[in-house]
C-alpha positions in Angstrom: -26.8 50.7 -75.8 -23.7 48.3 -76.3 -24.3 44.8 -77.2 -23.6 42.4 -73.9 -21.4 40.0 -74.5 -22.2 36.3 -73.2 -19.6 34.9 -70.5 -18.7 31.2 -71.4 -18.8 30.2 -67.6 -22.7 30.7 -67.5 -24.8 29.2 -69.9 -26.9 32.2 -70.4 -27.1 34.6 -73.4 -28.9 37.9 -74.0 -31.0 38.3 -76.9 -29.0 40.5 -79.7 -32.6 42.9 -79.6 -33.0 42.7 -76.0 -33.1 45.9 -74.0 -34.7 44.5 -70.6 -36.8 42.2 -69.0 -40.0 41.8 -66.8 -39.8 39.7 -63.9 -42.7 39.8 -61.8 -43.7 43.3 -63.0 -40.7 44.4 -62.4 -38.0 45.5 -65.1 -34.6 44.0 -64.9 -31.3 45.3 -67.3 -29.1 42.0 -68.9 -26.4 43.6 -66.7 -28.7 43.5 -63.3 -29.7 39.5 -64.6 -25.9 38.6 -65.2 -24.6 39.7 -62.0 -27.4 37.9 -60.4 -26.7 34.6 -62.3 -23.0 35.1 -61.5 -23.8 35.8 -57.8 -26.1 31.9 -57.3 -22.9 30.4 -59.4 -20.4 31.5 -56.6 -23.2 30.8 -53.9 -23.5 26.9 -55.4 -19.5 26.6 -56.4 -19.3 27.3 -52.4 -21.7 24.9 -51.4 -20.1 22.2 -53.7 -16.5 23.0 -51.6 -18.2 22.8 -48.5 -20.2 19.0 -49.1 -16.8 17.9 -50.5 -15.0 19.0 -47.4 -17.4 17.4 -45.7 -17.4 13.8 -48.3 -13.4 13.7 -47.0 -13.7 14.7 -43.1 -16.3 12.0 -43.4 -14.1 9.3 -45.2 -11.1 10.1 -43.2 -13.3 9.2 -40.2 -14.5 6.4 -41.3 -11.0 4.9 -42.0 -9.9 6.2 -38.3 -12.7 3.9 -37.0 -11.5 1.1 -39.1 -8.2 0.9 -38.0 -9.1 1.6 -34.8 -11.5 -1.6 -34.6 -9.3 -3.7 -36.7 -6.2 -2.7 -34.5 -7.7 -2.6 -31.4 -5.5 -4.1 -28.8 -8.5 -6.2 -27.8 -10.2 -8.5 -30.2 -13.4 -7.6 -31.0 -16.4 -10.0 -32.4 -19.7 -9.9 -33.1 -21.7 -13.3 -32.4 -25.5 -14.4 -33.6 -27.7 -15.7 -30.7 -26.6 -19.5 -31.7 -22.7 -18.4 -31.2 -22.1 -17.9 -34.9 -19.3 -15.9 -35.3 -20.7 -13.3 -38.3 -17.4 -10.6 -37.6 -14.4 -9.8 -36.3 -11.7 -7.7 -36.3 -8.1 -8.1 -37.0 -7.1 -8.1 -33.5 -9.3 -11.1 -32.4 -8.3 -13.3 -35.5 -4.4 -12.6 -34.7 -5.6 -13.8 -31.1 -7.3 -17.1 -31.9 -4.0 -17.7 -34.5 -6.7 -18.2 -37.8 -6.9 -16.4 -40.9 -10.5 -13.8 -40.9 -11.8 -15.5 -43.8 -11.7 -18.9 -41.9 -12.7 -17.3 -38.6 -16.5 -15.9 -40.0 -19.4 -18.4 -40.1 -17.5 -21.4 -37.4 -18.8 -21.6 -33.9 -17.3 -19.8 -31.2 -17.3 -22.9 -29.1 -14.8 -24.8 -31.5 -12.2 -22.2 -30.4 -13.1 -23.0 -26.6 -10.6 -25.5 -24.5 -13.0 -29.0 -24.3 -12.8 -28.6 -20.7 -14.5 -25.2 -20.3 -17.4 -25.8 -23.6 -20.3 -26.4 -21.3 -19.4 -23.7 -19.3 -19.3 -21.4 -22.5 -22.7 -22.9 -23.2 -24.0 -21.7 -20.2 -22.6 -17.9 -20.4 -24.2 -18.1 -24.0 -27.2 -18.6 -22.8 -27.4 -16.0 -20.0 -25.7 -13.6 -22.2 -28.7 -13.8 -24.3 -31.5 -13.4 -21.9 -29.8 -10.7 -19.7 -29.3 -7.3 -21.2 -26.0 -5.2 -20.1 -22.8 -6.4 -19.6 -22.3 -10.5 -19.0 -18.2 -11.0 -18.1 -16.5 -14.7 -18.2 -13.2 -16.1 -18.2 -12.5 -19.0 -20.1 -9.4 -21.0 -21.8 -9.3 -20.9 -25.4 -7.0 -22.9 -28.0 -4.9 -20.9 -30.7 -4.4 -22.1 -34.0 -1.6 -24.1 -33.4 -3.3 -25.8 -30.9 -1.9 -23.8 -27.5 -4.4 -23.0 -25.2 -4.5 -19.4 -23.8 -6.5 -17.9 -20.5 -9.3 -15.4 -22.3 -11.7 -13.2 -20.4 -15.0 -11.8 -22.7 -17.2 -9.1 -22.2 -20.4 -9.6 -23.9 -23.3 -7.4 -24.6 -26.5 -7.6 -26.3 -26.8 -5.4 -29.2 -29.4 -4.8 -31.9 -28.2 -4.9 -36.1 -30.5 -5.1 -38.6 -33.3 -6.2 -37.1 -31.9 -9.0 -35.5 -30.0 -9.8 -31.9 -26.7 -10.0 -32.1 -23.8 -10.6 -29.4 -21.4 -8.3 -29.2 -18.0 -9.5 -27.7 -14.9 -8.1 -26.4 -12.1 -11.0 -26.2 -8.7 -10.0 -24.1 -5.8 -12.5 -23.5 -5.3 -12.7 -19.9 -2.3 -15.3 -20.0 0.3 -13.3 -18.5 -2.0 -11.5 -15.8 -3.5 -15.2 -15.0 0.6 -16.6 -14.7 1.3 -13.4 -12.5 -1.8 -14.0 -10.3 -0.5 -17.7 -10.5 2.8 -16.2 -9.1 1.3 -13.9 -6.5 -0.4 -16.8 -4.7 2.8 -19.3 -4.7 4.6 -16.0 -3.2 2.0 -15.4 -0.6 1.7 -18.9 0.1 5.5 -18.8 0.6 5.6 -16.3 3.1 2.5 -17.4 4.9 4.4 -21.1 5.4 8.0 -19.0 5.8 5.7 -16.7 8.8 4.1 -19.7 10.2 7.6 -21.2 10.5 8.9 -18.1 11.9 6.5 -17.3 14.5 7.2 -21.0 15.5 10.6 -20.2 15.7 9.6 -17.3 18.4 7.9 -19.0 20.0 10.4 -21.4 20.7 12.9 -19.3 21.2 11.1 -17.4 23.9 9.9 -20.1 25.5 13.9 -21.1 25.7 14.8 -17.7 26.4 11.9 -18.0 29.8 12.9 -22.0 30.7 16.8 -20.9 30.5 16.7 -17.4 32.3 14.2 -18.8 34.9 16.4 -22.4 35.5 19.6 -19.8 35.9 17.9 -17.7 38.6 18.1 -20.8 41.4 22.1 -21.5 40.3 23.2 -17.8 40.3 21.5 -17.2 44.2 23.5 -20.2 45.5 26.8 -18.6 43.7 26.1 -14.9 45.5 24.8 -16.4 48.4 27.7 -18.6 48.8 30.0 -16.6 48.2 28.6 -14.2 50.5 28.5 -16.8 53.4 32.0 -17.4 52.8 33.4 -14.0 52.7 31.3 -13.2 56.1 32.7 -16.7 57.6 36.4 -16.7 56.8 36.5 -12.7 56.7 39.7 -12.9 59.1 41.5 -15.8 57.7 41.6 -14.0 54.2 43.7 -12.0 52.8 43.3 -8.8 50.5 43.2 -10.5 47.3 40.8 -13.7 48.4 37.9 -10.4 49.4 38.8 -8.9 46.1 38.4 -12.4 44.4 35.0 -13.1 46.3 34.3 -9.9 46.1 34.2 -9.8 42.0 32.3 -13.2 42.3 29.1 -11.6 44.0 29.2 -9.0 42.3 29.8 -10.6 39.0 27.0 -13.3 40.2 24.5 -10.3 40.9 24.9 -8.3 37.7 24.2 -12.0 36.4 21.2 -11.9 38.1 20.1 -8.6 37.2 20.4 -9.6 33.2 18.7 -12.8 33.8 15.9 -10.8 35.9 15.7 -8.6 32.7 15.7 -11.3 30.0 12.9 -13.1 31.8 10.7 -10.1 31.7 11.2 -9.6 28.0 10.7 -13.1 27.1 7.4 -13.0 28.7 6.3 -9.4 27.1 4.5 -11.4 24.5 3.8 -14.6 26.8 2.0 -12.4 28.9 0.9 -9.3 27.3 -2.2 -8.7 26.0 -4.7 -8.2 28.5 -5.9 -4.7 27.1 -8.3 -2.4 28.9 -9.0 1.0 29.2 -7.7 3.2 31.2 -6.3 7.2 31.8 -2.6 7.2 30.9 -2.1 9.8 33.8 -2.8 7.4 36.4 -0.8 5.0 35.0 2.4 7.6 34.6 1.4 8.4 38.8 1.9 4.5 39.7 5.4 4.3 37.4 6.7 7.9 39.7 5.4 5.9 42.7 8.3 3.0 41.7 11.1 5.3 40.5 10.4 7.8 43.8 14.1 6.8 45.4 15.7 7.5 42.4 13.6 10.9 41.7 14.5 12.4 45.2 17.9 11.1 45.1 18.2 13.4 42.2 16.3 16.4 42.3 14.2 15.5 39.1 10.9 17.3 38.5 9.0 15.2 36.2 5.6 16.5 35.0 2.5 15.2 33.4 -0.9 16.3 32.8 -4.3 15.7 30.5 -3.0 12.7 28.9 -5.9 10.7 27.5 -7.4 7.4 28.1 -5.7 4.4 26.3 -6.5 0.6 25.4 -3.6 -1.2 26.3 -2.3 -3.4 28.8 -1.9 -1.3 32.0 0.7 -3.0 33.7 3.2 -3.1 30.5 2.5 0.8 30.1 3.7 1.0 33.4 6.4 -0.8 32.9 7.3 1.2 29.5 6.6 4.8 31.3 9.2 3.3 33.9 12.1 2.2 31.6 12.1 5.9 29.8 11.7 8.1 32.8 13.6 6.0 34.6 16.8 6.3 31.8 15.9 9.9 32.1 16.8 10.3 35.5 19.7 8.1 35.4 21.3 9.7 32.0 21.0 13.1 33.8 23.4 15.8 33.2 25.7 16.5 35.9 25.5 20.1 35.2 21.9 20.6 35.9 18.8 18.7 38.1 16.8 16.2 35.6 13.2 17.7 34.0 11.3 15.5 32.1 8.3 16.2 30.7 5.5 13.4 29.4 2.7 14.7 26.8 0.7 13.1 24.5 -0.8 14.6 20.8 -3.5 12.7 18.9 -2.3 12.0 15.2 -4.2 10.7 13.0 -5.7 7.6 14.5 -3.4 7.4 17.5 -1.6 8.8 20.0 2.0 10.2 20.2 3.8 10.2 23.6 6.8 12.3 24.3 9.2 11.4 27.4 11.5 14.7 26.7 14.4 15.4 29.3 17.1 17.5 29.5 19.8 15.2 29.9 23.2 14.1 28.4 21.8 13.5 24.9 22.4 10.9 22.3 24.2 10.9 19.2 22.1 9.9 16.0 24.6 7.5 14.8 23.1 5.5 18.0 19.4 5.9 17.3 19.0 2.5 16.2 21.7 0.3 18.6 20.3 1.4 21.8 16.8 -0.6 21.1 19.0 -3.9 20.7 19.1 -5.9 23.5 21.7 -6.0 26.0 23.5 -2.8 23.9 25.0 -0.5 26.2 26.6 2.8 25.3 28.3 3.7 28.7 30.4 1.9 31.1 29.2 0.1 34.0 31.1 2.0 35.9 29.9 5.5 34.9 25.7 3.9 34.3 24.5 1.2 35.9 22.0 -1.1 34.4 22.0 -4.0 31.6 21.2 -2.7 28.7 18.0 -4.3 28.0 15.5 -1.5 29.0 14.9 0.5 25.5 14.7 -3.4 24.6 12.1 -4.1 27.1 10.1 -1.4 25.5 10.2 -1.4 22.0 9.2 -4.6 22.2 5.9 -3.7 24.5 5.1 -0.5 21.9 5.5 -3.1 19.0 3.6 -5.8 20.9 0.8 -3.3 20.8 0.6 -2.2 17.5 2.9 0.9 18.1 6.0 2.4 17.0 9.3 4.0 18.9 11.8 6.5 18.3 14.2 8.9 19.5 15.0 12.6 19.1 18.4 13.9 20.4 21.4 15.7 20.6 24.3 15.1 22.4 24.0 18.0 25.6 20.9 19.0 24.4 18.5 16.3 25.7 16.2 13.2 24.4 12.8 12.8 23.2 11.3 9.4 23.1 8.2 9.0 21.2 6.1 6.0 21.1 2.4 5.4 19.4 -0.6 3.8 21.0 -3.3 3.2 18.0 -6.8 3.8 18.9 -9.2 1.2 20.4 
């Protein structure tokens, strides 16, 4: 048998005289023992690799955690029952403007504003006999001596043995100067609304004492002139009729817009006595008013199964009145009116539709023909003043609603309106 030769990389040799060995009764060759010996080598190189893989996932780890508690956005400290400060990150010594060294061992409190120490005090004290998370806000004073608005988070944590205070510390300055902000705004438009609602007031109240005061002047001008057409009917001559003639009738279309402004100055004034009721009999009452005009023209107006509403009956009447009533009189010439009133419920309210098939309206116009007095025909061609749409967007609006139009010139209108639910 050939002579094994020793391999330097295992510290093993064969006797020069040595043919095989007993292990355990068993006879084992050098060469069976050598590749066995080289076999555990591998096995422990292996494990070596893996526990120093292992040694550096575990360091890399370790400084991940560091840097992400020392560069925390949020300072982070940890405080001994007494408010000793025994740690702190980088973060929350950059905050209080002091160097680390100087920051470990000092009292929390001599880093709180005077004003707010007691009240630090206090929160120290509950923080320490109330496990989970105790929350404060407080104003603390940097290093240069500015004070800056601070809110902590503290918990109650065990290290070593001993009860500690942990403590998250954020600077809430600029959320503390936009709150600041927020409330002088708000407060701005509260006074600005106040003022403003004042304003409507008075200007509705005007808008009533000025349309009502005209009413008693513009009768004696129509009447008057009236009287003195009828009395001096033969001693006149063609152009003192036409004269008196544009008089009344320029003193009754007077009338009529001062009729009209007076109702919507008093939409609000006296609006607001809400009840229930079943929109279909109010829709009944408003064809009862508009039945000249509805067999004058032919219409066919139809309703049915609309629901039962919370508003103020007498301005829904009014409101149904205005659009079917602009139905009818915006007809086309071509064909009888049909108007159609349904209602869909949406979410918490109700849509109404007044559809007809009539002349139409051009969407550049959408949003003029809710402005008061704003008339799109001649006087000659439609009569009316032109506050009607006015009249009720400003009932749908009282009432918590909204109003809109669909159209197409020749095609026909939609107006839709909301009611909100009870």
């Amino acid at each position: 048998m050939t002579k094994p030769t020793a391999r330097p990389d295992i510290p093993f040799t064969v006797p020069a005289d040595a043919t095989a060995l007993a292990v355990d009764g068993v006879s084992l060759s050098p060469e069976h023992l050598l590749h066995e010996l080289r076999v555990h080598q591998v096995e422990l190189e292996m494990q070596n690799e893996e526990l120093r893989r292992a040694q550096q996932a575990l360091e890399e780890s370790r400084d991940r955690y560091v840097d992400l508690f020392e560069f925390a956005p949020i300072g982070y400290l940890i405080l001994s029952d007494t408010g000793i400060i025994n740690g702190i990150n980088l973060t929350g010594a950059s905050m209080l403007g002091v160097d680390r060294a100087k920051v470990v061992s000092r009292r929390f409190a001599s880093f709180v504003a005077a004003a707010d120490r007691d009240r630090w005090l206090r929160h120290l004290v509950h923080a320490n006999h109330h496990p989970g998370r105790q929350e404060c806000e407080l104003m603390l004073v940097h290093g240069d001596g500015i004070e800056f608005a601070a809110h902590l988070d503290c918990q109650q944590q065990m290290q070593d043995g001993v009860l500690v205070l942990r403590v998250a510390l954020s600077d809430i300055t600029e959320r503390k100067r936009a709150e600041a902000e927020l409330n002088a705004t708000r407060d701005a438009l509260m006074l600005a609304n106040e003022r403003l609602l004042g304003s409507n007031r008075d200007l509705e109240q005007f808008a009533y004492v000025a349309s009502h005061d005209l009413q008693e002047p513009l009768r004696m001008v129509v009447s008057y002139g009236q009287l003195l057409e009828k009395k001096y009917r033969d001693r006149l001559d063609d152009d003192a009729h036409a004269f008196i003639g544009f008089m009344v009738e320029g003193g009754a279309r007077m009338q009529s817009m001062v009729t009209d402004l007076l109702e919507f100055s008093r939409v609000e004034r006296t609006g607001g006595g809400r009840e229930g009721f079943v929109s279909d009999e109010a829709v009944a009452e408003a064809l009862l008013s508009l039945s000249q005009a509805i067999i004058e023209s032919r219409a066919q107006v139809t309703h049915a199964g609309l629901p039962t509403i919370f508003y103020d009956r007498h301005q829904f009447i009014r409101l149904l009145q205005n659009l079917i009533g602009n139905a009818v009189k915006y007809a086309d010439p071509a064909r009888p009116p049909r108007v159609t009133v349904t209602a869909r419920h949406q979410g918490h309210e109700w849509v109404f539709s007044v559809a007809d098939n009539g002349i139409g309206i051009d969407s550049a116009y959408f949003d003029q023909i809710f402005a008061i007095f704003r008339r799109l025909h001649t006087r000659d061609r439609y009569s009316g003043t032109g506050i009607g749409l006015a009249v009720c967007k400003k009932i749908v609006e009282h009432h918590g609603g909204r109003i809109w139009v669909e159209s197409h010139p020749g095609e026909g209108s939609t107006f839709l309106f909301t009611v909100p639910d009870p």
